[in-house]
C-alpha positions, 0 to 999 in steps of 0.5 A: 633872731640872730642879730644882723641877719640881713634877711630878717624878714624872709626867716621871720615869714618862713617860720610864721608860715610853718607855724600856721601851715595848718591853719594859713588859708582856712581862717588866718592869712599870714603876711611879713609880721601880720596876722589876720584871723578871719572868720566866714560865718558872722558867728563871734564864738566861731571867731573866738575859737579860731582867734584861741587857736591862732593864739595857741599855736603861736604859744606851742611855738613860743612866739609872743604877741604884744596886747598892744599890737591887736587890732579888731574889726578895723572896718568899723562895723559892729554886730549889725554890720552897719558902719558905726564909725560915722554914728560915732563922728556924729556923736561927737559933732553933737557933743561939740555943739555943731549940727550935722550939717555944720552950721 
């Protein structure tokens, strides 16, 4: 982008959302410099394809994606769909010799 441009943010969501024009709604919703990729069947390899395609259309466009930037199941919920982000504070309680209940 040029540099100064005081409205940076509007041509950035303007041409993200013609790069995902054909994908926006179906399975990634794009907002400001976000991109969330979702899938509705619990299937990972439908997810793995429909990331490949986001991912691919963004690459057609020349627009790179920072590995350092991607975040992935933010709910904390694996492949049961059970929260693991409390299973992993009680680990963690455990190793640091308190008890659950914090006696």
């Amino acid at each position: 982008m040029p540099f100064g441009l005081v409205n940076a943010m509007a041509v950035w969501s303007r041409f993200i959302d013609t790069v995902m024009a054909k994908y926006q709604f179906k399975f990634v919703l794009c907002y400001a410099d976000d991109c969330l990729i979702y899938t509705k069947s619990d299937d990972v390899d439908d997810h793995l394809r429909d990331v490949g395609l986001v991912f691919d259309q963004l690459a057609q466009y020349g627009v790179k994606v920072k590995a350092s930037k991607l975040k992935g199941e933010e709910d904390g919920k694996g492949e049961t769909g059970k929260d693991e982000r409390h299973r992993e504070e009680e680990e963690t309680h455990r190793e640091d010799g308190t008890e659950r209940n914090g006696n």
